[in-house]
N, C-alpha and C positions, 0 to 999 in steps of 0.2 A: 459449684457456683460460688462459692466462700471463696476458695483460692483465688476463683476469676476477681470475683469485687477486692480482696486484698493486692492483686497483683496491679489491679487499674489503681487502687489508690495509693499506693505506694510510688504506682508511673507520675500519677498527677501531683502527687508531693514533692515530687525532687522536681518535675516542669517548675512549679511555683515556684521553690524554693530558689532555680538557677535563675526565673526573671529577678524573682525579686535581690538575690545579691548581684546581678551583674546586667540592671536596667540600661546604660548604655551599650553594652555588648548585646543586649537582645534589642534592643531601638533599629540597631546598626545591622544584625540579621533580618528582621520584621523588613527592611528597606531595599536589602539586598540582594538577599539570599539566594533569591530565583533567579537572579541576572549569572550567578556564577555558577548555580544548577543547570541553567540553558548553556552557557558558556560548556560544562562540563559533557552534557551529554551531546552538543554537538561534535564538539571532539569525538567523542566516544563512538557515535553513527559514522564517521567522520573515515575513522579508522579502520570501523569493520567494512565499510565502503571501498575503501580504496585496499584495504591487505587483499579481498577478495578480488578486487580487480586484477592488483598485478600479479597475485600468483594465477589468472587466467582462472579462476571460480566464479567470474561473473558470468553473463548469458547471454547472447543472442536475443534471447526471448526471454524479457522483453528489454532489457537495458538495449541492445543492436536495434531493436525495433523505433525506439522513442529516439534514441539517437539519430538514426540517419533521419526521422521525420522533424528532430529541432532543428537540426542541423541545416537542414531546407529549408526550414523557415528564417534561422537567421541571415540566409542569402536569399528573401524573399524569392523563393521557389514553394511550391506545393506540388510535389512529383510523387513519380510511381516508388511505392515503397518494398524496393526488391527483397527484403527478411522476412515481412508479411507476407510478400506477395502479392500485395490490394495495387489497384490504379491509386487510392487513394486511402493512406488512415483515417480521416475519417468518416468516410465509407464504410469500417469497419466498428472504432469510436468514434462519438463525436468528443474531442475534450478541447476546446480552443480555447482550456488554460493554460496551454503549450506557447502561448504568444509572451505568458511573464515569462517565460522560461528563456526565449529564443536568444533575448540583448547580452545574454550574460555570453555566451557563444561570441560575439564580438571581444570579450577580453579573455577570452580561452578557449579556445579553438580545442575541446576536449572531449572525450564520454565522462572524461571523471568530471568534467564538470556538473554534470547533472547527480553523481551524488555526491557532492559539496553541497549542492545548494536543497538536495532532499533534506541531508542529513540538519542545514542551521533553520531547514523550512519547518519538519517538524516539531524539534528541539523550538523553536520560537511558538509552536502552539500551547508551551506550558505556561505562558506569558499570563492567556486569556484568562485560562483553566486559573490560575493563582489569584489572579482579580477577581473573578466571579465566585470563586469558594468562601474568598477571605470577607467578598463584600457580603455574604450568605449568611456566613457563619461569624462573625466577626474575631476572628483568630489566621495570625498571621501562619503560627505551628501547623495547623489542620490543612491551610491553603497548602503551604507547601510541600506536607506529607500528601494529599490528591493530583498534586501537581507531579510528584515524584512520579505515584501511582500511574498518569499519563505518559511518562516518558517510560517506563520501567514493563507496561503491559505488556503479555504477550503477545497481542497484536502490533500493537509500535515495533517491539524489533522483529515479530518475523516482516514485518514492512522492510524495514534497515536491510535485514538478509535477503530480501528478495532483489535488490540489485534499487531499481527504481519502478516507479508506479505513478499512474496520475491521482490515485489515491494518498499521495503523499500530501496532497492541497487540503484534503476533510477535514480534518482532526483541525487544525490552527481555524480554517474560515469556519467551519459549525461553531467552535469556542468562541471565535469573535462574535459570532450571530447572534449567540447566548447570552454573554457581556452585553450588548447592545440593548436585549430584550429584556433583559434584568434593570436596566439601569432607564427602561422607558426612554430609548433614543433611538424611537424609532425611523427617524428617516436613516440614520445609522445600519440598521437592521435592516432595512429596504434594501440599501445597496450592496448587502453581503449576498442577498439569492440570486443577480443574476452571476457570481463569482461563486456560488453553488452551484447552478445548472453548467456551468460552463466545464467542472471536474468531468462529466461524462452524462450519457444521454439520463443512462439509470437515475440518475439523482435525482432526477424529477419527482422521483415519487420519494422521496427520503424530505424533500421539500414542501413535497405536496400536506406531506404528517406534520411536519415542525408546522404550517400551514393551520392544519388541525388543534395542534399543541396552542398556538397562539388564539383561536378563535375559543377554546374551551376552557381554557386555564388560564386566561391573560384575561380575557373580555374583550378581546380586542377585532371587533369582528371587520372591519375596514381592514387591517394590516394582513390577519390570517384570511381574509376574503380574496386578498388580493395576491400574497401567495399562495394558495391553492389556483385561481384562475392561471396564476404564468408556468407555475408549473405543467400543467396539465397542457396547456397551450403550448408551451415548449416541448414536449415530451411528443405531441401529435404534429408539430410540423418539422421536429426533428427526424425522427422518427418512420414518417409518412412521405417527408417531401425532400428532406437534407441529403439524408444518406441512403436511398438506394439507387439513385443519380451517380453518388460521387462511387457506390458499390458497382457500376455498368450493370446498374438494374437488380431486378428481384427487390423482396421484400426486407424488412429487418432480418440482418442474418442471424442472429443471436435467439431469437425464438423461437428456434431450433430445439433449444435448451425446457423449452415449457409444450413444445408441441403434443407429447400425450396428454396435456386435457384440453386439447383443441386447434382448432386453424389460424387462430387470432386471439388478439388482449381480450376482445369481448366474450369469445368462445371460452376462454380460459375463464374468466371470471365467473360465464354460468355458471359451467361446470363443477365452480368450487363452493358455490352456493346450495347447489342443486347434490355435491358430496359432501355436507362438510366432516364426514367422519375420515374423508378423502385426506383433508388437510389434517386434521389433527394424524392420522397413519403418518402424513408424509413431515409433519415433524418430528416426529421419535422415531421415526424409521426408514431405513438402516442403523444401527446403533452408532452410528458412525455421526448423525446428526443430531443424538442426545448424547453422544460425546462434546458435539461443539456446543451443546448449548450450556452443558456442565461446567467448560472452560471460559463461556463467555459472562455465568454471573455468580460463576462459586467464589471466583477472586474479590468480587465484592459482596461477598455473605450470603447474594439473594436478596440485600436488600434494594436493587433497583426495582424487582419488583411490584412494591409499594409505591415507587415513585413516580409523577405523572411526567417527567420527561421523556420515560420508560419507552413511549408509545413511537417516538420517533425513531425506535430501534428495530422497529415491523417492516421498513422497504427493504433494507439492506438483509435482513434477518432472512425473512421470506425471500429474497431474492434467488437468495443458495439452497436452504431448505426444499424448494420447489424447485430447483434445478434437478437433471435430468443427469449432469455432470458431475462426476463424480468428484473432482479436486475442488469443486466449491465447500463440499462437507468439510475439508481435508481443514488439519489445525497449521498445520507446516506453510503458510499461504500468506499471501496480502491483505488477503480484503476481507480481514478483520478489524483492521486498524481505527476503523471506527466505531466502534462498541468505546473504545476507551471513555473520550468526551461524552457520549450518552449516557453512559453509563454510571461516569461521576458526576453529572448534572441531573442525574436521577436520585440519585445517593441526598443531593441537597432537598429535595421534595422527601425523600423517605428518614431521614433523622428525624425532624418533628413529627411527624405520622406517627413513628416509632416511640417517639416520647411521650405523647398521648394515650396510644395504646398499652403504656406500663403504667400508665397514672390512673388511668381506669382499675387499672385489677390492680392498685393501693399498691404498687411498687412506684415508691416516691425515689427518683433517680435525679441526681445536678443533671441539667439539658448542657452543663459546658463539659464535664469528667463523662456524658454519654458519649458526646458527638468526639473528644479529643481520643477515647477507649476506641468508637470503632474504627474514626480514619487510622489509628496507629494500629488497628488489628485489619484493616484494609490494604494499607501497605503493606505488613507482616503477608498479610494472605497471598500478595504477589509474587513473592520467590517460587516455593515449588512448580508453580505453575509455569512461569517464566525461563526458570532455569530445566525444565524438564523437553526445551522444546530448540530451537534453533543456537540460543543463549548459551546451553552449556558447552558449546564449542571456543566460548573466550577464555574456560581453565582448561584446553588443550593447547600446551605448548607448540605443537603440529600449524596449529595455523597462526603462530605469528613467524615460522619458520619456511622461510623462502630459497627454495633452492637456486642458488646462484646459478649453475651450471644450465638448469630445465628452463629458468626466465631468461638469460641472457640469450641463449640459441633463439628461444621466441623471438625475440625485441629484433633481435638479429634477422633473423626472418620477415618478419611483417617490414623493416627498413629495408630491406628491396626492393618492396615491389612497392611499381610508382602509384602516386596518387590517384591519376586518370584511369588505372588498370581495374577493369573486371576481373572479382574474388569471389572464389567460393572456400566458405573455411569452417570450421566445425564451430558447434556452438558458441564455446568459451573462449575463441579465438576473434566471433565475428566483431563483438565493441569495441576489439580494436582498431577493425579498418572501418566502420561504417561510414569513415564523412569521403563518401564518392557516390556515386551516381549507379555502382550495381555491384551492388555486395548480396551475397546469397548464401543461406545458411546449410550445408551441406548433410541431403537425406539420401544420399546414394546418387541424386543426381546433380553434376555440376553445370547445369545449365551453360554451358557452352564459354563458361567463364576461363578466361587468358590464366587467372594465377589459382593451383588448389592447395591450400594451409590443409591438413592433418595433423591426428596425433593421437596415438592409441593410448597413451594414460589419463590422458583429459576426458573431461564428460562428454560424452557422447549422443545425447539426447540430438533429433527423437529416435535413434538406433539404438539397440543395446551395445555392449561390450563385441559381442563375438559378430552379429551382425556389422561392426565398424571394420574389424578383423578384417573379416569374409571382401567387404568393401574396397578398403585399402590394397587388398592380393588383386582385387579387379581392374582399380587405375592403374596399377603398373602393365597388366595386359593393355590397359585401353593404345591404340595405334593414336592416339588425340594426344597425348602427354608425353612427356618426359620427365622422368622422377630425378629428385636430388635428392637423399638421405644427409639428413644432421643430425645424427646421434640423438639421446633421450627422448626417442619417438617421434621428433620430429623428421616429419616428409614434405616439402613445396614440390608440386606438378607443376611445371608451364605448357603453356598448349603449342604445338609444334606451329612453326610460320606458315606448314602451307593450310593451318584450317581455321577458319573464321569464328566468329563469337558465337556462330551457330552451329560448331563443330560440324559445319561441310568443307568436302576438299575440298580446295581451290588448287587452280592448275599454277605451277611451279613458273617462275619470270622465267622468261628465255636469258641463255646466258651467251 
């Protein structure tokens, strides 16, 4: 404990020491500093975005997905999303925060354009986060070390690595909510939930708690009254009336996922009341689920905890804990990405708790050398974690190396075949061609598609390795294709003239 308090006061001496010799050089960071931090890690998202793209390590699922459905929106269409396979996205989600996305499609006509604009959309959520720490804590140093902590969490970049997501939207509008609600501007706050529910149906109830947060912790019972009603209101005729119309019927698909503790949200909710030894089992287990929860507040000490922002980290939390599906638990994933902002806007409610409760038991501590010690052992705390998980793929030389020979044959490939043409192509192939009208993600069946892209080195999903193999040996039997080999595993099929999109004969033109 000596070393620690010598090693914090020695941090705090040399801080002081560098404002006070070089107050306009720290004026000038305190002003800046975050503009060239966002600047930096957009780059950063920017890059791992696009190396993954063009060496063909993006995905189908879901980049291929989100793409062909912007992509229809910015030629005002809403059509069948042939990667999903739905009549309708959302039918499957609702996120009609794809409509900011759609304009930018008018000056690039691209997939990479969706991660450009993830990569400067979440990099711009550290904006809020900086405002709202520094107005908290009144230290420009702290804001920017929780600000880093935002961009640096392992959730933010496996988000970055997952190609794209509509959970790229949370992290910047909950901060801005936050901001808003801090600074008592509230019709501010008002207009950021319905550009929360709009991320996806789920959020409703992540709204419905900040809801909570604002009626208990604010006193603000009109504002949090009135977000829990839209919430909940939106969430039931989303839910009820939106999407199983645009699904060709049935129920919500997705709760599917929570169906063993019932038939319905209300059966479900019994149920949990009626076990709740039920619930507490179904958070620590699988160990798989007190792994994630270790990673989601070891990197901030444990001490969110403590803090009442805490609570609005129970829909998203629970959402996967009580899943039924197993890549929810998984750390390698997206939809974590929101613990970030929670979890440092919990940090600001839990530093003074924390400084109270050492004043009690007569450890008299500065609240400014507490609060600057842990944000700088908060950020310290992020590495391991970070780097143990998607992250440490940026000190492997391997992926900033792009093989000339294996992309150009691609590129070469995909510029064949024409716009209009029905694809079926393997995963990491499909963001290439998505903006047409039936691109299909290849699982052994080519749906009757005119052009087939393969390639046994690329990822394979949902097939294994040897299953793709086994595959591959079958289209060249099929009587429906004809194969062109191009070297470095690339194979295009074309479907023979006399069979239609529905791979049936048709009879041969008289000659």
């Amino acid at each position: 404990m000596k070393i620690l308090n010598k090693a914090i006061g020695h941090l705090w001496r040399r801080y002081v020491a560098f404002r006070e010799r070089h107050p306009r050089l720290t004026a000038w960071l305190s002003r800046y500093s975050i503009f060239f931090l966002v600047l930096f890690f957009a780059m950063l998202y920017s890059a791992i975005s696009l190396l993954k793209h063009m060496n063909f390590q993006s995905h189908g699922w879901d980049l291929g997905i989100f793409d062909q459905h912007i992509w229809q929106l910015s030629r005002f269409e809403f059509g069948f999303n042939t990667v999903r396979m739905v009549p309708s996205l959302w039918g499957d989600h609702f996120h009609p925060i794809f409509f900011l996305v759609a304009p930018a499609y008018w000056l690039w006509d691209d997939a990479r354009v969706l991660l450009v604009y993830q990569a400067i959309l979440v990099a711009l959520g550290a904006i809020p986060v900086y405002y709202a720490v520094r107005y908290a804590l009144k230290s420009s140093f702290c804001a920017l070390c929780l600000a880093t902590v935002y961009l640096f969490f392992w959730g933010t970049m496996e988000l970055i690595f997952f190609d794209f997501h509509e959970f790229a939207f949370t992290g910047p509008i909950l901060a801005l909510s936050f901001l808003f609600m801090q600074r008592e501007r509230w019709a501010g706050y008002l207009l950021t939930i319905p550009f929360l529910l709009m991320i996806k149906e789920t959020m409703a109830m992540l709204v419905f708690f900040l809801g909570l947060y604002v009626i208990v912790f604010r006193r603000k019972w009109f504002e949090g009254s009135a977000t829990c009603l839209i919430s909940l209101g939106w969430f039931y005729f989303v839910t009820r009336k939106i999407m199983p119309p645009l699904a060709a019927g049935g129920g919500y698909f997705y709760f599917k996922y929570y169906s063993h503790m019932g038939d319905n949200w209300v059966d479900a909710g019994k149920f949990l009341l009626t076990h709740p030894w039920e619930l507490v089992k179904q958070t620590f287990w699988p160990y798989h689920k007190a792994k994630l929860l270790l990673f989601i507040l070891a990197p901030f000490l444990f001490l969110p905890l403590i803090g009442k922002f805490a609570i609005v980290a129970i829909p998203p939390l629970y959402e996967h804990l009580l899943s039924n599906y197993f890549p929810h638990w998984e750390i390698l994933r997206h939809y974590h990405a929101v613990f970030a902002p929670i979890m440092i806007f919990a940090l600001l409610d839990a530093f003074p708790r924390l400084h109270r409760w050492l004043a009690r038991r007569g450890r008299e501590v500065d609240y400014r050398k507490l609060v600057f010690a842990l944000c700088v052992l908060v950020l310290v705390a992020q590495v391991p974690f970070t780097l143990s998980r998607s992250t440490k793929t940026l000190f492997d030389p391997n992926f900033y190396r792009l093989d000339p020979h294996m992309e150009k044959t691609g590129y070469d490939i995909i510029s064949m075949i024409p716009p209009d043409a029905s694809v079926c192509a393997q995963d990491p192939v499909v963001p290439h061609l998505t903006h047409r009208e039936h691109i299909y993600q290849f699982d052994g069946n080519t749906y009757g598609a005119e052009y087939v892209v393969l390639n046994k080195f690329l990822d394979c999903y949902p097939l294994t390795n040897r299953t793709l193999v086994w595959e591959i040996a079958k289209m060249y039997r099929d009587p429906r294709y004809v194969s062109h080999r191009f070297g470095y595993g690339w194979v295009l099929f074309t479907i023979r003239p006399e069979y239609d999109l529905d791979g049936k004969l048709q009879p041969l033109p008289q000659t």
